[in-house]
C-alpha positions in Angstrom: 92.9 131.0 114.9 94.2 132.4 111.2 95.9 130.5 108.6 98.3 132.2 106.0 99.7 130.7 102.8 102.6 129.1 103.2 105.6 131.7 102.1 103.9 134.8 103.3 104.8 137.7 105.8 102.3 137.8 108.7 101.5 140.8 111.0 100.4 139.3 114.8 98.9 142.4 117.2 99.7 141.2 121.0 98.0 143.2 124.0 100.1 144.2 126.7 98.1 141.9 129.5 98.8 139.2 132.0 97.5 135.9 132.3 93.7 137.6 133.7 93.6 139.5 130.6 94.8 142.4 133.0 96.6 145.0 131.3 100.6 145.9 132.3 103.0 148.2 131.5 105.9 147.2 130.1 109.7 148.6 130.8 111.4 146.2 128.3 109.5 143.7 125.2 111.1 141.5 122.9 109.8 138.0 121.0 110.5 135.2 119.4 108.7 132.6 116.8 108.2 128.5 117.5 107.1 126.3 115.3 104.5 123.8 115.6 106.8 121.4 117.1 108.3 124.0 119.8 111.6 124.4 118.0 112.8 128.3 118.0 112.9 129.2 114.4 113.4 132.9 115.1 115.3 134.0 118.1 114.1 136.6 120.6 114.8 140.0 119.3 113.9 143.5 121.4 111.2 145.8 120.4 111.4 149.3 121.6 108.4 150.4 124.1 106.3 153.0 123.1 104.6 154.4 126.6 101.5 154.9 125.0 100.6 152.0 123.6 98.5 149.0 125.0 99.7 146.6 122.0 102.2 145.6 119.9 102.2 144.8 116.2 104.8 142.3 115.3 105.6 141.4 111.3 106.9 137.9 111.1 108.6 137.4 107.8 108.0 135.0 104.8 111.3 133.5 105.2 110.2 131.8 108.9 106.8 130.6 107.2 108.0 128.4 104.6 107.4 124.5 105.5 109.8 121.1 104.6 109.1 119.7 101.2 106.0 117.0 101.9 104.5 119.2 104.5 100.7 120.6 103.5 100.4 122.7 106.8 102.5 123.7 110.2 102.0 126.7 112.7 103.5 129.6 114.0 103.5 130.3 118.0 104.5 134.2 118.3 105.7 134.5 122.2 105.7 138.1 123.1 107.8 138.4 126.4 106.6 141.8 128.6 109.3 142.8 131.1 107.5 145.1 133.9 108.9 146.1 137.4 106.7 143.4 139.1 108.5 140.6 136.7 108.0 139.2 133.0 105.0 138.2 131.7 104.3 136.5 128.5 101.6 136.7 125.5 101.5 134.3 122.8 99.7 134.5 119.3 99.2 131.0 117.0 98.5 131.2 113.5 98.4 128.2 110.6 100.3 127.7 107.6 98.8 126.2 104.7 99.2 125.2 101.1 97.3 125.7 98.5 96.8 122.3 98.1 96.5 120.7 101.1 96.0 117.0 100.2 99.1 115.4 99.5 99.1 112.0 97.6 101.1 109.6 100.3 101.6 112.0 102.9 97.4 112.5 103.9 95.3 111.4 101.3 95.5 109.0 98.6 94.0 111.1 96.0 94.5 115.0 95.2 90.7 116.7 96.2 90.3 116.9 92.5 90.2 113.6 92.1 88.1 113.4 95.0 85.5 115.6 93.7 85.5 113.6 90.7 85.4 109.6 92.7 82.5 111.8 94.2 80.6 112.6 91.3 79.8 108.6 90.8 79.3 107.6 94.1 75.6 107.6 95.8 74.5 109.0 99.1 77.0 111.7 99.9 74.6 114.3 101.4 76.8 115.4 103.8 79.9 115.8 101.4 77.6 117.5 98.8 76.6 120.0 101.5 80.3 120.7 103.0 82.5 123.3 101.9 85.9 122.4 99.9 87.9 123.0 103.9 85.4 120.7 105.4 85.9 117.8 102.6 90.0 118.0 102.9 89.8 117.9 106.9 87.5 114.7 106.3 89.2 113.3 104.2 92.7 113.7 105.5 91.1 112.0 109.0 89.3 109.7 106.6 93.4 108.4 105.3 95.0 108.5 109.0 91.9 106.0 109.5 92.0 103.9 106.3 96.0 103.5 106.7 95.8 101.8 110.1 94.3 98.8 108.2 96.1 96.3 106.8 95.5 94.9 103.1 95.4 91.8 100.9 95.9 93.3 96.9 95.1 91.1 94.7 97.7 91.2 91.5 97.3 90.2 88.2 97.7 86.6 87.5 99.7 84.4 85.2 104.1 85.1 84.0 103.1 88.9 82.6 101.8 89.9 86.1 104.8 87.9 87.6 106.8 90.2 85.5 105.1 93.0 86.2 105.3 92.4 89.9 109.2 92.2 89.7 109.8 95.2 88.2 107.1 97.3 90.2 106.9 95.7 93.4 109.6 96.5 96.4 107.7 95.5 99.3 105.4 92.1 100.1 104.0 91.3 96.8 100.3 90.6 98.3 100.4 92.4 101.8 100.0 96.2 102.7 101.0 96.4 106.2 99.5 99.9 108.2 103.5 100.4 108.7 104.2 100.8 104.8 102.2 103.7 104.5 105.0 105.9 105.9 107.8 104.1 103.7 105.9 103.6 100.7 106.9 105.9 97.5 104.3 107.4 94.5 106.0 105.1 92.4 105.4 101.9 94.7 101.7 103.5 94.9 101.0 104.0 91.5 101.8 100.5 90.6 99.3 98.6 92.3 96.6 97.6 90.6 94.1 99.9 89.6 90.9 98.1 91.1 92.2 98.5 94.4 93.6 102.0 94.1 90.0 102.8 92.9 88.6 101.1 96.0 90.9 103.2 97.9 89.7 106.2 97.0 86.0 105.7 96.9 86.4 104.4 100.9 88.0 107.8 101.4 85.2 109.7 100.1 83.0 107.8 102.0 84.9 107.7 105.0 84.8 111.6 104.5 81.0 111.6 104.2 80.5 109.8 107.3 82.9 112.2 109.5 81.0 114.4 108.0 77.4 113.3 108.9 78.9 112.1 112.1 78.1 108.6 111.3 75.4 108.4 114.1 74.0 105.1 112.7 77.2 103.3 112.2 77.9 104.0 116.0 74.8 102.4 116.9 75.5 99.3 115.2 79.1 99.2 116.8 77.7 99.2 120.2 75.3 96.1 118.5 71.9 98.4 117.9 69.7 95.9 116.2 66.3 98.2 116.8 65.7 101.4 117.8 61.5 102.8 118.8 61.0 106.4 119.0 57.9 106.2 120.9 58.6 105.7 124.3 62.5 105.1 123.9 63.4 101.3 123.3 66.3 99.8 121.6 67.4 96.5 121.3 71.5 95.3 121.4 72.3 91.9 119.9 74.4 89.7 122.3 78.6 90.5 122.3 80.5 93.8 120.3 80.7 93.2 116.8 83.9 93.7 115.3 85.2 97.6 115.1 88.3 98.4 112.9 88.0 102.0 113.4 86.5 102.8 110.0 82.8 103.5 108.7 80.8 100.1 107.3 80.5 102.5 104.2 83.8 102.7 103.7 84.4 98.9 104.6 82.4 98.1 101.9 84.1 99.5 98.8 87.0 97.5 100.8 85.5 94.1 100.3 88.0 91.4 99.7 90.7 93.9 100.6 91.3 94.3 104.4 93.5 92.2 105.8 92.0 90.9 109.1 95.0 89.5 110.5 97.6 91.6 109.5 95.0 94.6 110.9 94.7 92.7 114.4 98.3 92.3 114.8 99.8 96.0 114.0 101.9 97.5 116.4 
């Protein structure tokens, strides 16, 4: 599959086949574009059939590949519709649409990649980051925010009247609970007001939760199903007694989280 920038005119060639990759001649051709969604965003329009060709080329313009304000990527079906006399068959063509930046603070990561790069920079054992391309570190860590914000969190504010103060004029939800819910509703504003210690947290468990989709985490699956040993030589490995407790996030990542995640709240999401 291609991507484009987001704004840009895209050319799509569709072969003149059926569903068997069979080719067909066609009497009559016309398409239209769907978003990612499935919503029509360009009605069908008629092409004229040349008799000698086995494809068509079909220029989509920029105007159908912008995307809504807060959106970092989308995608384009092209649906070419090939009338022949034994009936109409239809070819399709997907494409993505991408920004150039595709982290968005709020909407898929908490930090811009710059700033991920440099939370990166201080933080040990990241092979598998160090080793990934710049694609490869925003698909991790834009999985690595869908998985960090279906936790729930316990901030700890500043203390004493100032912080009381502080609280009232920056604060608009619960003053010491994050629920997974307030993601969506939460505003850069409301975000950048929290205290710094745990907005630093944040985005160190992000980078680490992008190393470990990354690696794979193979190791922090194996002590989810309650590995306590593993022998290479003739295959043994030992499970402790019951499931230890998996919140759907890497222990790496936990741990820059310590005294943060919300147990109860996390347990009781809907």
């Amino acid at each position: 599959m291609k991507s484009f920038p987001v704004g840009l005119a895209v050319s799509v060639t569709l072969r003149f086949e059926d569903f068997n990759g069979d080719p067909v001649t066609p009497t009559g051709l016309s398409y239209h574009v769907e978003d990612e969604n499935g919503s029509v965003v360009r009605a069908a329009e008629t092409i004229s059939v040349d008799p000698t060709a086995t494809e068509v080329a079909v220029v989509i313009p920029a105007a159908i590949n912008f995307l809504p304000a807060g959106t970092v990527s989308g995608a384009r079906t092209v649906i070419l519709s090939i009338t022949t006399t034994e009936g109409v068959h239809e070819v399709s063509e997907i494409y993505t649409l991408r920004r150039p930046q595709r982290l968005s603070v709020l909407e898929n990561s908490f930090i811009t990649y710059a700033k991920a790069v440099v939370v990166a920079d201080d933080m040990p054992r990241l092979d598998s980051w160090n080793l990934a391309s710049a694609p490869e570190r925003q698909q991790a860590l834009i999985e690595a925010f869908t998985r960090l914000t279906r936790l729930g969190y316990h901030v700890k504010y500043p203390e004493g009247v100032e912080g009381m103060s502080y609280l009232n004029d920056r604060i608009l939800f619960d003053r010491t609970r994050i629920s997974p819910q307030m993601w969506s509703e939460m505003t850069t504003e409301w975000f950048g007001g929290l205290p710094k210690p745990f907005l630093e947290a944040l985005a160190k468990a992000q980078v680490a939760e992008a190393n470990e989709l990354l690696s794979g985490d193979v190791v922090g699956a194996k002590r989810r199903l309650g590995l306590m040993s593993e022998s290479i030589g003739e295959s043994s490995m030992m499970f402790r007694p019951g499931k230890p407790l998996d919140l759907g996030v890497s222990r790496a990542a936990l741990d820059y989280l310590t005294g943060y995640v919300d147990l109860r709240m996390t347990a009781t999401r809907s």
